[in-house]
C-alpha positions as CSV (number, residue, x, y, z in Angstrom):
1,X,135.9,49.4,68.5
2,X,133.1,51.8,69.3
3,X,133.2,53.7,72.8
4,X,130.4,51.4,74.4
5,X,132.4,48.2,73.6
6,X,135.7,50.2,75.3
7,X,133.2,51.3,78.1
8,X,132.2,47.6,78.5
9,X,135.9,46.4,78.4
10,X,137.2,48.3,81.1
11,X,134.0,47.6,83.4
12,X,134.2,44.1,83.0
13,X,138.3,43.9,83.3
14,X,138.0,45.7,86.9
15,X,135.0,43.6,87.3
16,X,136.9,40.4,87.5
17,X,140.8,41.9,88.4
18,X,138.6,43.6,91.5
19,X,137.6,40.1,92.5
20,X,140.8,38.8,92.2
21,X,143.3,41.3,93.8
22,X,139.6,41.0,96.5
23,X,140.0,37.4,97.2
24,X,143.6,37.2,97.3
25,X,143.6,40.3,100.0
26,X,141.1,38.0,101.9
27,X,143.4,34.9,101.7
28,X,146.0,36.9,102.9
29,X,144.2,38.1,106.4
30,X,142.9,34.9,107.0
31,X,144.6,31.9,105.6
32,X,144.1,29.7,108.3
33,X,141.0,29.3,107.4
34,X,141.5,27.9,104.3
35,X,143.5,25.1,106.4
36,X,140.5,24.5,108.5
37,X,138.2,23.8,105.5
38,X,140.4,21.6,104.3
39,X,140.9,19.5,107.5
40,X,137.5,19.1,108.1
41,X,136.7,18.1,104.3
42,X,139.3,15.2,105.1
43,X,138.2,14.1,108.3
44,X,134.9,13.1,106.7
């Protein structure tokens, strides 16, 4: 593999793990949120 596909690679792979470990963290602080979304998708 050349160095701008390993360059690439490792952007992209904190790119999306970033995101992940991101959303998870938010989740975490404010998870009953996530329970309120859900109640008022059922009520309707």
């Amino acid at each position: 593999m050349s160095t701008s596909a390993i360059v690439m690679m490792v952007v992209s792979m904190t790119l999306l793990w970033g995101g992940m470990i991101a959303a998870m963290i938010n989740v975490h602080r404010r998870p009953d949120m996530q329970r309120e979304s859900a109640e008022e998708t059922s009520r309707e």
